[in-house]
PDB file of N, CA, C and O in Angstrom:
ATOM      1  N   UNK A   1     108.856 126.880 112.506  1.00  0.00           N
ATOM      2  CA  UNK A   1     108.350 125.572 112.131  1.00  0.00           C
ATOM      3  C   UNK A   1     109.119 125.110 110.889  1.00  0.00           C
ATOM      4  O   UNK A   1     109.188 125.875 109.928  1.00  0.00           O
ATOM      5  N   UNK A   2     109.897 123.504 110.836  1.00  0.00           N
ATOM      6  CA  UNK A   2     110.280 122.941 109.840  1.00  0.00           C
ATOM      7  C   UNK A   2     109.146 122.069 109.360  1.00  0.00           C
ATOM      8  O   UNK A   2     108.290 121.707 110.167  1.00  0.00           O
ATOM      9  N   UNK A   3     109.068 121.554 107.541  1.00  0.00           N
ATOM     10  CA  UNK A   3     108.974 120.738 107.381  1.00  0.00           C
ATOM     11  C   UNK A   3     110.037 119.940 106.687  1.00  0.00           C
ATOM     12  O   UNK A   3     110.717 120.144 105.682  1.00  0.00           O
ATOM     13  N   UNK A   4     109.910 118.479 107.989  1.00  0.00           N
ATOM     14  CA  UNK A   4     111.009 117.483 106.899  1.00  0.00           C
ATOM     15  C   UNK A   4     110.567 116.807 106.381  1.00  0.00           C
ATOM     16  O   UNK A   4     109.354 116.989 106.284  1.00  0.00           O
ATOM     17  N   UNK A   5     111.071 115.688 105.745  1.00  0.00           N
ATOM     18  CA  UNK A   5     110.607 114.367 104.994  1.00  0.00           C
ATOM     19  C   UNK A   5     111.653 113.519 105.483  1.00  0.00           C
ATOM     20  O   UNK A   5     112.752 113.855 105.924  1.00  0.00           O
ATOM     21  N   UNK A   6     110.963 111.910 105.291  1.00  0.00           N
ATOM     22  CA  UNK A   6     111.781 110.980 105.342  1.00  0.00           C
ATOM     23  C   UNK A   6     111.455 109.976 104.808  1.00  0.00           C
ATOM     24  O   UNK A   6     110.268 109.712 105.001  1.00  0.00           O
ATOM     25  N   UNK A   7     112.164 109.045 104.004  1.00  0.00           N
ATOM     26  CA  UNK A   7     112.485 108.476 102.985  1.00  0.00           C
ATOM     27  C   UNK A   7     112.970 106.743 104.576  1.00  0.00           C
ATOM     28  O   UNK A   7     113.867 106.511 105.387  1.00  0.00           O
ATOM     29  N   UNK A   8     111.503 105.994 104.057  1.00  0.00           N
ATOM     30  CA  UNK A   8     111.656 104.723 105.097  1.00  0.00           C
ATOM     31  C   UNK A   8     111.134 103.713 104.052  1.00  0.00           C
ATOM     32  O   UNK A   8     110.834 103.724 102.858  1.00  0.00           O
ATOM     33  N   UNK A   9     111.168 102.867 105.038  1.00  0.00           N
ATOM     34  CA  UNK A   9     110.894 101.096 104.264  1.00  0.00           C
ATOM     35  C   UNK A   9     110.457 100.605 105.306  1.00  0.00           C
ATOM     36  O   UNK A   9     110.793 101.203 106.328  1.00  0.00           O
ATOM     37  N   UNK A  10     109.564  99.363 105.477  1.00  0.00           N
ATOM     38  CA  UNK A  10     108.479  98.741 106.741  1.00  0.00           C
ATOM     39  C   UNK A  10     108.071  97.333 106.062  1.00  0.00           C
ATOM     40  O   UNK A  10     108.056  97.003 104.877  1.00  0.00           O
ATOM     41  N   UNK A  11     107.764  96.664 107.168  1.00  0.00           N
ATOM     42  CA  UNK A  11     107.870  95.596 106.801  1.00  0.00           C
ATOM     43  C   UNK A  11     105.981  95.132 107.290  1.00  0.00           C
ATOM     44  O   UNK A  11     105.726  94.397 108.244  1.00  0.00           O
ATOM     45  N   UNK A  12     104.888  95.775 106.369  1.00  0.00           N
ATOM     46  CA  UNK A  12     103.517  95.923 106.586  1.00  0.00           C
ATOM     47  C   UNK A  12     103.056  94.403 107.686  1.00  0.00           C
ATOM     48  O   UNK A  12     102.161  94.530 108.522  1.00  0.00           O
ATOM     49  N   UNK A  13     103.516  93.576 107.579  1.00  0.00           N
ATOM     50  CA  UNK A  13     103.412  92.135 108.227  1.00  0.00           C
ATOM     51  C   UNK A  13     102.541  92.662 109.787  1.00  0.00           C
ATOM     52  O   UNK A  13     101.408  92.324 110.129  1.00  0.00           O
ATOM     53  N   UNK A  14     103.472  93.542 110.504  1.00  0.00           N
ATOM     54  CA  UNK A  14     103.511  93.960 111.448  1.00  0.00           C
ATOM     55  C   UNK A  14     102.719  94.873 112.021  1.00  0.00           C
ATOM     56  O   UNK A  14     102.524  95.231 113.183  1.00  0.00           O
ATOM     57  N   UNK A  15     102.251  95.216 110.842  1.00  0.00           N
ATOM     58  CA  UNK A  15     101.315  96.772 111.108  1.00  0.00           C
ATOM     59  C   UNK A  15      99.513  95.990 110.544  1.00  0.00           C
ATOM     60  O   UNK A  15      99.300  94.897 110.019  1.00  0.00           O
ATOM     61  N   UNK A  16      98.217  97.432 111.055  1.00  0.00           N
ATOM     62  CA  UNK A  16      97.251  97.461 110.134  1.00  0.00           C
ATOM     63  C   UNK A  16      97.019  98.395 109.013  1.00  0.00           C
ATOM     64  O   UNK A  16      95.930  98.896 108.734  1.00  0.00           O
ATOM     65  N   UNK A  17      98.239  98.603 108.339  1.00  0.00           N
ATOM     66  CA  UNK A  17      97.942  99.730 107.367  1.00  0.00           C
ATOM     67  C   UNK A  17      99.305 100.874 107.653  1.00  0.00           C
ATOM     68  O   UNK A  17     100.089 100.873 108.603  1.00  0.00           O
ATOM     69  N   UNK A  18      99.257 101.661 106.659  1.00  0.00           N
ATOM     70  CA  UNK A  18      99.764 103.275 106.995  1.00  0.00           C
ATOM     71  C   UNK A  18      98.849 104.065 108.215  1.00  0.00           C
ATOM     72  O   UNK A  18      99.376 104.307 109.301  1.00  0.00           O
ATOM     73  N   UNK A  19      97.533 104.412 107.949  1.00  0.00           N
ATOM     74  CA  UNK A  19      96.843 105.360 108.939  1.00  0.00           C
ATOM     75  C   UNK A  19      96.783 104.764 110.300  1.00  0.00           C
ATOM     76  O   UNK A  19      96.740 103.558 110.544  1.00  0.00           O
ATOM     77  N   UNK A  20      96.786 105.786 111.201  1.00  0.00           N
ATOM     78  CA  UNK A  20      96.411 105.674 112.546  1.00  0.00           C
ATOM     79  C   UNK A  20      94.624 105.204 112.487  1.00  0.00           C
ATOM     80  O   UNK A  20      93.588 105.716 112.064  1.00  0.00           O
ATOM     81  N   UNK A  21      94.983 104.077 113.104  1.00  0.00           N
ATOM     82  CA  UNK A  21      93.757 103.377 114.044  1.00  0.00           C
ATOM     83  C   UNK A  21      93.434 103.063 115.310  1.00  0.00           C
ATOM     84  O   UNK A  21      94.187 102.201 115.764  1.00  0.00           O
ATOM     85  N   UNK A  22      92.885 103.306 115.800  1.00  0.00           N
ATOM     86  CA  UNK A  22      92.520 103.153 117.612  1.00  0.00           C
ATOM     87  C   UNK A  22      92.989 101.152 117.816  1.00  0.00           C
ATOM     88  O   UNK A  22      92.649 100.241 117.061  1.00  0.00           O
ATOM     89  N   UNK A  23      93.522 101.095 118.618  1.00  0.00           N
ATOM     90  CA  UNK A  23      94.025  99.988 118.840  1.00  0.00           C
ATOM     91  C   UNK A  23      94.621  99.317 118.223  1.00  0.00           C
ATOM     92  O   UNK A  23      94.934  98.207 118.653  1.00  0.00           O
ATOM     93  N   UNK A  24      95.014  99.768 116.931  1.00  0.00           N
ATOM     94  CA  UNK A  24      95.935  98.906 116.167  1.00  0.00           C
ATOM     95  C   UNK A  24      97.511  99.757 115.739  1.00  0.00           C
ATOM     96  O   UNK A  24      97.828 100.908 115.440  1.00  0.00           O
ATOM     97  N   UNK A  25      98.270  98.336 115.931  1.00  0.00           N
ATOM     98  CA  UNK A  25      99.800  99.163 115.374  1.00  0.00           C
ATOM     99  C   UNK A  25      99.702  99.277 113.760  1.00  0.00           C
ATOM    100  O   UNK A  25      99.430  98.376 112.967  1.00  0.00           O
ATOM    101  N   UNK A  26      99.941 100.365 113.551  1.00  0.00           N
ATOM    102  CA  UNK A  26     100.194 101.391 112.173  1.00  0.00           C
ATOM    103  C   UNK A  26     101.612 101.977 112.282  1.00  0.00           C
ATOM    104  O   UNK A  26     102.126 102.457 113.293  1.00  0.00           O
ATOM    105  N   UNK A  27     102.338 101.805 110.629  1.00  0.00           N
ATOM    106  CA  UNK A  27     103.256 103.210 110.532  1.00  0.00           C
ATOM    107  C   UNK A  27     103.423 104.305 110.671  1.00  0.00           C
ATOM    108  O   UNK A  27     104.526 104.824 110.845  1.00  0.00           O
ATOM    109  N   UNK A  28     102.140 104.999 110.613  1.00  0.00           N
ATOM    110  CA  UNK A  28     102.154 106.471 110.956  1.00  0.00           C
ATOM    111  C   UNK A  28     101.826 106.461 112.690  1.00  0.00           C
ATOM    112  O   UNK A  28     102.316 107.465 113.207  1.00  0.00           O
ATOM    113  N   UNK A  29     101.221 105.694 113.537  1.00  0.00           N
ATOM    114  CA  UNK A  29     101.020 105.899 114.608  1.00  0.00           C
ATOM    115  C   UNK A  29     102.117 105.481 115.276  1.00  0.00           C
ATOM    116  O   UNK A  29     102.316 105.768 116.456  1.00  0.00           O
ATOM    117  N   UNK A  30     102.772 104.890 114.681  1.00  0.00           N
ATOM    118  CA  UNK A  30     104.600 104.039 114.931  1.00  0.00           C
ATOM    119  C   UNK A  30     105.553 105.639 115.127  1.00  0.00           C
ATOM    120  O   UNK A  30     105.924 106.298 116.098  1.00  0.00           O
ATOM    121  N   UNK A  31     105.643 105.743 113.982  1.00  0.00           N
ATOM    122  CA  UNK A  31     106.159 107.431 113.766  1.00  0.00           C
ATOM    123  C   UNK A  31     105.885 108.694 114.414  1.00  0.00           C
ATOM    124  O   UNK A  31     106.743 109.566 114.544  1.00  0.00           O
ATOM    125  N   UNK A  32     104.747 108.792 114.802  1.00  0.00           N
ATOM    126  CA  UNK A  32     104.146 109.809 115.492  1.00  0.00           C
ATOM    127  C   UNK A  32     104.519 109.646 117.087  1.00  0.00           C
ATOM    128  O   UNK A  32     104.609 110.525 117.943  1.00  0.00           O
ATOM    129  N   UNK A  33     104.687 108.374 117.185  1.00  0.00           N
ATOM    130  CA  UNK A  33     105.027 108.214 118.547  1.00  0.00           C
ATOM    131  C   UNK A  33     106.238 108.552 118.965  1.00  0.00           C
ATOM    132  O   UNK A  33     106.479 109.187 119.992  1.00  0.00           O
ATOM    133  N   UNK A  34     107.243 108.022 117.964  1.00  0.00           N
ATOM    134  CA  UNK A  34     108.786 108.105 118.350  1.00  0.00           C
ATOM    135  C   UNK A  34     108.978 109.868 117.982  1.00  0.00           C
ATOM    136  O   UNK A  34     109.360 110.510 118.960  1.00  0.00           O
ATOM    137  N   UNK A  35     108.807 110.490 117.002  1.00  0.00           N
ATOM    138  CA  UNK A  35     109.012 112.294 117.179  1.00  0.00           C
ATOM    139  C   UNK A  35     108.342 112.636 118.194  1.00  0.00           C
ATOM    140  O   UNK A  35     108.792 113.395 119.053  1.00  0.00           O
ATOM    141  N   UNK A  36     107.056 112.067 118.230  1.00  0.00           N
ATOM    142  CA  UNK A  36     106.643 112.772 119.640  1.00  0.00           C
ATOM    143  C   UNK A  36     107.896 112.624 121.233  1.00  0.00           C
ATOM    144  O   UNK A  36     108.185 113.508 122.040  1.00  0.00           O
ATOM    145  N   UNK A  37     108.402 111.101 121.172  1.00  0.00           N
ATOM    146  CA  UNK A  37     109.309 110.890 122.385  1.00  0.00           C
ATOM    147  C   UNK A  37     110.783 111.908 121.974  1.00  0.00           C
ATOM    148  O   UNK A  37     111.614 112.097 122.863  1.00  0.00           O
ATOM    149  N   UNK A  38     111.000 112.538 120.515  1.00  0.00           N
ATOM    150  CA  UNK A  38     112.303 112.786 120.756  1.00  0.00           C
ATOM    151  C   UNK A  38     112.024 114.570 120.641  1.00  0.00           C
ATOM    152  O   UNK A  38     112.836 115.493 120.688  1.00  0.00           O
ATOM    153  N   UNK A  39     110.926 114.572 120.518  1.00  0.00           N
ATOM    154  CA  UNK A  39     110.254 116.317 120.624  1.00  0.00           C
ATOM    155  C   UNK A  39     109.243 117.184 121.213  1.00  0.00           C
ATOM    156  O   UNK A  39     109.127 118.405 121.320  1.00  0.00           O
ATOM    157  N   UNK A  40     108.334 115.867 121.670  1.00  0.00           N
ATOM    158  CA  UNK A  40     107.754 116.061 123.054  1.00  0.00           C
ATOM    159  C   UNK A  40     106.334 116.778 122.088  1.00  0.00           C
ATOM    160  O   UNK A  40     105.384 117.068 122.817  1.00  0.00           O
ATOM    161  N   UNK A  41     106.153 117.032 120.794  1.00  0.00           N
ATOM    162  CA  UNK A  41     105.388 117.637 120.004  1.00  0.00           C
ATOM    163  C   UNK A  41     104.072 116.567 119.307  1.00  0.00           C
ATOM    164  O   UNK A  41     104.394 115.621 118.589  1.00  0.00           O
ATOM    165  N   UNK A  42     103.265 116.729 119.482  1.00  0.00           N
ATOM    166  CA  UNK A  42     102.118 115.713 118.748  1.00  0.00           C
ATOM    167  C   UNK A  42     102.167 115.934 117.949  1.00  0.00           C
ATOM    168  O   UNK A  42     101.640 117.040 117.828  1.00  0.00           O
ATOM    169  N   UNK A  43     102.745 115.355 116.494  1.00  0.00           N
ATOM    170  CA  UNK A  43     103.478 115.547 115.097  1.00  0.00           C
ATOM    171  C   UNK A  43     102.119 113.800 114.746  1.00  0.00           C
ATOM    172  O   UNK A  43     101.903 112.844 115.491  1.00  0.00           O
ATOM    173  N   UNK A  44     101.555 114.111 113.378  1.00  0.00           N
ATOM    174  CA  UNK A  44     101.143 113.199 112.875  1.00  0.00           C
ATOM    175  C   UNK A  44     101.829 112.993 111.377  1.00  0.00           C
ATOM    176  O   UNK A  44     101.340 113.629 110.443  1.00  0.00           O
ATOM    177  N   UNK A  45     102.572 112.410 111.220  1.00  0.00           N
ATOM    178  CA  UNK A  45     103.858 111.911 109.544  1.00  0.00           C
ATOM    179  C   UNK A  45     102.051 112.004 108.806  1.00  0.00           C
ATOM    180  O   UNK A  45     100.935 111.624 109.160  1.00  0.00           O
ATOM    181  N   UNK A  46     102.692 112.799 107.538  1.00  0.00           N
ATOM    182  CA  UNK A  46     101.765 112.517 106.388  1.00  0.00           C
ATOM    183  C   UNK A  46     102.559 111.470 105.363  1.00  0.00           C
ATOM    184  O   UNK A  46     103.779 111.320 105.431  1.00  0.00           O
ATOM    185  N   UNK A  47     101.703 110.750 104.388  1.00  0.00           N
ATOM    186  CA  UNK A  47     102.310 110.412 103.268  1.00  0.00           C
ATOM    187  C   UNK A  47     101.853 110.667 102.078  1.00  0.00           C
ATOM    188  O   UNK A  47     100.686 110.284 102.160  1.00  0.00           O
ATOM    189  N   UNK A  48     102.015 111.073 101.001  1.00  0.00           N
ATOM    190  CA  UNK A  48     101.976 111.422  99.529  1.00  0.00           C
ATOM    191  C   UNK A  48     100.818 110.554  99.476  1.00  0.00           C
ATOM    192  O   UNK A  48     100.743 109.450 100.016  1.00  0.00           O
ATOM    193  N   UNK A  49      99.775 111.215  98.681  1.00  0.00           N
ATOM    194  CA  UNK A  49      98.118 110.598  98.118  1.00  0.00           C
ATOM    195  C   UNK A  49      98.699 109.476  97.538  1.00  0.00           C
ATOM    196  O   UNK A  49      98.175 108.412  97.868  1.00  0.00           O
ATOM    197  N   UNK A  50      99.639 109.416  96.763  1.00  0.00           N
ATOM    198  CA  UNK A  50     100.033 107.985  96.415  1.00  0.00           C
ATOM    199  C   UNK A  50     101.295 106.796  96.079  1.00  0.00           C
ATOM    200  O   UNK A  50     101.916 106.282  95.148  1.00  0.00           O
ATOM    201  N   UNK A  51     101.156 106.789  97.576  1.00  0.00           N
ATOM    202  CA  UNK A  51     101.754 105.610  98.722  1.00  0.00           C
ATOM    203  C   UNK A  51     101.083 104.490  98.010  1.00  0.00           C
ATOM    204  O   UNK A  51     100.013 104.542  97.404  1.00  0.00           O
ATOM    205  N   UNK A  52     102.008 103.294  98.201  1.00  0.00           N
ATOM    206  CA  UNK A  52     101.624 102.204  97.234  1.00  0.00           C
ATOM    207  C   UNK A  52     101.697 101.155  98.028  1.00  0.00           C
ATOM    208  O   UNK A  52     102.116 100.130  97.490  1.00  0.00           O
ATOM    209  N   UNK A  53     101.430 101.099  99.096  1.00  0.00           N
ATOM    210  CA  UNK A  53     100.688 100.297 100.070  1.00  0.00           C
ATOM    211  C   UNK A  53     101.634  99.716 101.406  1.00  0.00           C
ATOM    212  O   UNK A  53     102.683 100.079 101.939  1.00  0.00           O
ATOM    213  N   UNK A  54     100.763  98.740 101.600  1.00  0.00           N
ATOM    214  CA  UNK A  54     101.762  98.072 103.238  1.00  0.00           C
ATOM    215  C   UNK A  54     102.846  97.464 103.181  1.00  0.00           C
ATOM    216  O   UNK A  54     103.553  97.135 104.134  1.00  0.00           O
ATOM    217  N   UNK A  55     103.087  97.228 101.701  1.00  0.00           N
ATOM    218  CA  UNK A  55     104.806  96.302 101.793  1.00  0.00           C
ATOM    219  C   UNK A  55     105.785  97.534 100.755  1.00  0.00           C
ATOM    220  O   UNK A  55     106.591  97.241  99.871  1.00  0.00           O
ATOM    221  N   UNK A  56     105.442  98.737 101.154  1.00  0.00           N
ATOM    222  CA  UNK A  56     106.007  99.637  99.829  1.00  0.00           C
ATOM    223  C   UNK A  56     107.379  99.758 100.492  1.00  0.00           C
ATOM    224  O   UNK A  56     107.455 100.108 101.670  1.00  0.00           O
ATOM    225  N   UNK A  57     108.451  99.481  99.776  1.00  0.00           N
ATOM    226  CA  UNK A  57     109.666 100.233  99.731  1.00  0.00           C
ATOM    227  C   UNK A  57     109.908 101.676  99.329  1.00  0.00           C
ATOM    228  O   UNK A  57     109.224 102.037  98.371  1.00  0.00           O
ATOM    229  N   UNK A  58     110.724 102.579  99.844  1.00  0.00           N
ATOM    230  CA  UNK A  58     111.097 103.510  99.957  1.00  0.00           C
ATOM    231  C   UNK A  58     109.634 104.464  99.776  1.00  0.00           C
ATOM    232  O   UNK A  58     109.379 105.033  98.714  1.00  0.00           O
ATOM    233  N   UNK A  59     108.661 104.540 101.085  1.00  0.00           N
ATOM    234  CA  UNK A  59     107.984 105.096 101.477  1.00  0.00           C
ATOM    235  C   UNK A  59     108.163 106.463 101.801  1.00  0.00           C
ATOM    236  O   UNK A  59     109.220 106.731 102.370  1.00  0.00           O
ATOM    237  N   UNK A  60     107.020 107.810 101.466  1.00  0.00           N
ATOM    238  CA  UNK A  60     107.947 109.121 102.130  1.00  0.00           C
ATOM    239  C   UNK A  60     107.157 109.271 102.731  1.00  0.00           C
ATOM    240  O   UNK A  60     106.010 108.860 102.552  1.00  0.00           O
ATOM    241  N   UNK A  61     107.675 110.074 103.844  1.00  0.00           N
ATOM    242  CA  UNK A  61     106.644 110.676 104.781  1.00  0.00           C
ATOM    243  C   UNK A  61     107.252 111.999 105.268  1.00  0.00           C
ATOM    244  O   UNK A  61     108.432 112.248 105.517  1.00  0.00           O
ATOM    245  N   UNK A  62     106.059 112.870 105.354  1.00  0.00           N
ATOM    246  CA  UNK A  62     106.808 114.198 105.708  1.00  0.00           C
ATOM    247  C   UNK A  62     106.249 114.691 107.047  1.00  0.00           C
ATOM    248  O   UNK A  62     105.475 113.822 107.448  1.00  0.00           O
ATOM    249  N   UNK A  63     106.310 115.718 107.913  1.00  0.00           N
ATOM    250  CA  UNK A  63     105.720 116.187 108.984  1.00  0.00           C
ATOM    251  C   UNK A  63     106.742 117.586 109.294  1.00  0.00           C
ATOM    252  O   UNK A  63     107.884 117.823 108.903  1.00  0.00           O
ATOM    253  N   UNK A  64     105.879 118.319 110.096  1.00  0.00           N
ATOM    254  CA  UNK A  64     106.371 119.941 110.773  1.00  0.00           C
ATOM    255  C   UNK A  64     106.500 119.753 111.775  1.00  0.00           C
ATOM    256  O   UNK A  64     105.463 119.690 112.435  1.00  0.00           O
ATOM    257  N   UNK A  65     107.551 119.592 112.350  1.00  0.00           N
ATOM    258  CA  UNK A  65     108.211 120.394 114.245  1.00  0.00           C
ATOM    259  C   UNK A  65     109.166 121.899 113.924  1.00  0.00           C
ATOM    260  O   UNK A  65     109.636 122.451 112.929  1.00  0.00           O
ATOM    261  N   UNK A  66     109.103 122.218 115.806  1.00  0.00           N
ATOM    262  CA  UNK A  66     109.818 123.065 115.801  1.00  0.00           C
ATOM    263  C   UNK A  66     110.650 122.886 116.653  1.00  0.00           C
ATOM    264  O   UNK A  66     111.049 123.689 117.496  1.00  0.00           O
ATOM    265  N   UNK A  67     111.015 121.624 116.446  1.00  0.00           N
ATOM    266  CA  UNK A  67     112.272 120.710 117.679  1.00  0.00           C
ATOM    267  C   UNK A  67     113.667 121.137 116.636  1.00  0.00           C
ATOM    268  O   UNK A  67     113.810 120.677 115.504  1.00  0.00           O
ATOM    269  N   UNK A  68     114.451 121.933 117.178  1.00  0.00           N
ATOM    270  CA  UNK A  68     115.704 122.324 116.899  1.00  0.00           C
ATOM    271  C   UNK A  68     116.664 121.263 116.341  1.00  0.00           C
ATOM    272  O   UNK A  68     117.583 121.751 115.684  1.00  0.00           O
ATOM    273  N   UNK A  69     116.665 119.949 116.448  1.00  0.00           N
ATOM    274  CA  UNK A  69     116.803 118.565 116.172  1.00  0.00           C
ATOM    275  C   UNK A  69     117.585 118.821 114.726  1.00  0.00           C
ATOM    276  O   UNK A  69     116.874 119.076 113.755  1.00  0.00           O
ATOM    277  N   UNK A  70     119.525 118.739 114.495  1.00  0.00           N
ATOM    278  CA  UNK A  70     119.238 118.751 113.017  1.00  0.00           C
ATOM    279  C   UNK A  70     119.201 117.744 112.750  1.00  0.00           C
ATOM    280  O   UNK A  70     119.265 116.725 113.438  1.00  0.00           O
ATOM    281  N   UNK A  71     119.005 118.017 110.882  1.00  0.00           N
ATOM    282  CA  UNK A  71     118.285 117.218 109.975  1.00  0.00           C
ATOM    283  C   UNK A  71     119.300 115.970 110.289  1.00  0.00           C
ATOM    284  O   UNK A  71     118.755 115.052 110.901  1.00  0.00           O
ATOM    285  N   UNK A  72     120.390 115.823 110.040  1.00  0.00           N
ATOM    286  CA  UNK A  72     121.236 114.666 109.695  1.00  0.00           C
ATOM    287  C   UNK A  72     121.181 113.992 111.502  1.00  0.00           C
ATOM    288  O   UNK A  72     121.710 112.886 111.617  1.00  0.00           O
ATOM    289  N   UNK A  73     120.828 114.359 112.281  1.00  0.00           N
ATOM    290  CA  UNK A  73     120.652 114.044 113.805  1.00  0.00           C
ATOM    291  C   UNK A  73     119.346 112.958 113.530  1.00  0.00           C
ATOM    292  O   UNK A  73     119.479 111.819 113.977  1.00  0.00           O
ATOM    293  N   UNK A  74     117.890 113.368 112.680  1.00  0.00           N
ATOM    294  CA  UNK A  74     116.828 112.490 112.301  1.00  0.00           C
ATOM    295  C   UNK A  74     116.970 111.010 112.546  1.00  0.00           C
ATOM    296  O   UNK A  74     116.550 110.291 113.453  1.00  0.00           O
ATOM    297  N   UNK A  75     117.795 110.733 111.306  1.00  0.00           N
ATOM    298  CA  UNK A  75     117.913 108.794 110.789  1.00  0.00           C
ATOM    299  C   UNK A  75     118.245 107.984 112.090  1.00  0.00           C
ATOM    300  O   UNK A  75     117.683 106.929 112.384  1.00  0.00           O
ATOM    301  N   UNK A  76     119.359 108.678 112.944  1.00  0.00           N
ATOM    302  CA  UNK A  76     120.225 107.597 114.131  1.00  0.00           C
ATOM    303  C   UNK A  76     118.761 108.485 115.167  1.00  0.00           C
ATOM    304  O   UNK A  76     117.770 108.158 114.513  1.00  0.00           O
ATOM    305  N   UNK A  77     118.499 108.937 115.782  1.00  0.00           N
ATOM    306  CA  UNK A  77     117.524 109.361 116.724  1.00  0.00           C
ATOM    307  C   UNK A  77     116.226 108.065 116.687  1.00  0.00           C
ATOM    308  O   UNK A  77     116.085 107.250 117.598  1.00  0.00           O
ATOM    309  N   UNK A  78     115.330 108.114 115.381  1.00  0.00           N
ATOM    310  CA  UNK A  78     114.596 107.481 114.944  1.00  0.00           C
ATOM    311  C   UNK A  78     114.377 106.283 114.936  1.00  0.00           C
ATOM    312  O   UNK A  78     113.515 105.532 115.390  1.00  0.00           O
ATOM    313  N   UNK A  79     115.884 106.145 113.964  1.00  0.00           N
ATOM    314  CA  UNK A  79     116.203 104.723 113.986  1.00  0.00           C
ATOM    315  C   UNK A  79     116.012 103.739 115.422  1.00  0.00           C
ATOM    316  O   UNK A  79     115.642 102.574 115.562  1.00  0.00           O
ATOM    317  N   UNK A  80     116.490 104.891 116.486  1.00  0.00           N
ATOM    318  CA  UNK A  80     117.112 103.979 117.640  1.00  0.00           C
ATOM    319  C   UNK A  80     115.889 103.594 118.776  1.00  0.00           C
ATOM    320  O   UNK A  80     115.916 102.735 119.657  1.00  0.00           O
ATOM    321  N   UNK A  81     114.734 104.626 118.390  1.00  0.00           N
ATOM    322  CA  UNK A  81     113.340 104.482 119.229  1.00  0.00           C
ATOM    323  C   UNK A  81     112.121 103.533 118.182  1.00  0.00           C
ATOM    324  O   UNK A  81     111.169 103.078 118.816  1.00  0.00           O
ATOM    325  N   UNK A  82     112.144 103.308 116.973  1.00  0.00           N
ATOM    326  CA  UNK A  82     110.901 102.952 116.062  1.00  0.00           C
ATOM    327  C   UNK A  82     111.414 101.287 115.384  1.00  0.00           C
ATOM    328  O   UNK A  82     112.410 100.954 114.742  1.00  0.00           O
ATOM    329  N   UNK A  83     110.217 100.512 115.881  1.00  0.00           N
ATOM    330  CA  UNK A  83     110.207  98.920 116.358  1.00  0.00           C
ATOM    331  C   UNK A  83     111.587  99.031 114.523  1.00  0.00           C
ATOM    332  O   UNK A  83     111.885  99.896 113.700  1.00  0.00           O
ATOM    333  N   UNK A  84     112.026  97.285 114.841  1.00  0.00           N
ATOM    334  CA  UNK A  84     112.785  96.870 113.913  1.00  0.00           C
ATOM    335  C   UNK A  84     112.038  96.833 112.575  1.00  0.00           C
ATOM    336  O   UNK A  84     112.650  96.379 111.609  1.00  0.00           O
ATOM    337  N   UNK A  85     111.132  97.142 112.461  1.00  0.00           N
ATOM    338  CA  UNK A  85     110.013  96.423 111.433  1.00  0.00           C
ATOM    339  C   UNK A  85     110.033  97.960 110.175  1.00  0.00           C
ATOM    340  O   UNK A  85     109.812  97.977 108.964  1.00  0.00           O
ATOM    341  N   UNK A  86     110.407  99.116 111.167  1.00  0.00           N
ATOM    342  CA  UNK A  86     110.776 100.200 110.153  1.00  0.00           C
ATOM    343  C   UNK A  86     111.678 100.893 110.298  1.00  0.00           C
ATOM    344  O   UNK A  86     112.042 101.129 111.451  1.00  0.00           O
ATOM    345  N   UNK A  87     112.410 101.509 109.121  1.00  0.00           N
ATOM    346  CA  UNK A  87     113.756 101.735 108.728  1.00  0.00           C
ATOM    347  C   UNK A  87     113.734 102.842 108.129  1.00  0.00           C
ATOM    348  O   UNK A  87     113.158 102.854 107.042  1.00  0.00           O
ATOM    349  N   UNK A  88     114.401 104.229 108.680  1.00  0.00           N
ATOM    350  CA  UNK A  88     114.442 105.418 107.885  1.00  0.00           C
ATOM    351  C   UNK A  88     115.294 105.390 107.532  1.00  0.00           C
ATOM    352  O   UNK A  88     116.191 105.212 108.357  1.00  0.00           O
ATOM    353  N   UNK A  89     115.809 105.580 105.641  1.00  0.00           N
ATOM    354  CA  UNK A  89     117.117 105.550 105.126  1.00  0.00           C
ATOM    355  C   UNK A  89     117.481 107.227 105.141  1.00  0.00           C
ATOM    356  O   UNK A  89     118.529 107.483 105.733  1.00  0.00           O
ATOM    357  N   UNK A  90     116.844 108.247 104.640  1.00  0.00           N
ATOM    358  CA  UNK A  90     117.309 109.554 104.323  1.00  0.00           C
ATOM    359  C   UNK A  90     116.571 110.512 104.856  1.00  0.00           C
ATOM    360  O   UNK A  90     116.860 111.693 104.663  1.00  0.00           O
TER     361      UNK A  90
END
């Protein structure tokens, strides 16, 4: 088991929040979806107790797989499945 982090930006407009909510689009349920499509693993992204809200720039989020996936493989994978509205830089 890894844990990574990733270092994104989102554009909150689009979303109801960071947390997963039943019927609503969220960043973390945004995220969870696309590792899940590129690892097949039900991965839920955590973020740091203090995340500074729905329009925060350079947001972190971390999570554990054991998808062989390397690290520098992440950003273009991600990038290429998770709506325009969020952006993993590192």
């Amino acid at each position: 088991m890894r844990n990574l982090r990733l270092l994104l930006s989102y554009d909150g407009a689009d979303f109801a929040g960071w947390q997963v909510q039943p019927g609503r689009a969220t960043v973390q349920g945004s995220l969870a979806s696309a590792i899940g499509r590129l690892t097949g693993e039900n991965v839920l992204p955590k973020a740091p107790v203090d995340r500074r809200g729905r329009a925060c720039a350079g947001q972190v989020a971390t999570f554990a797989t054991e998808s062989p996936i390397p690290p520098e493989n992440w950003l273009n994978a991600l990038n290429g499945i998770l709506p325009a509205s969020i952006a993993c830089w590192r």
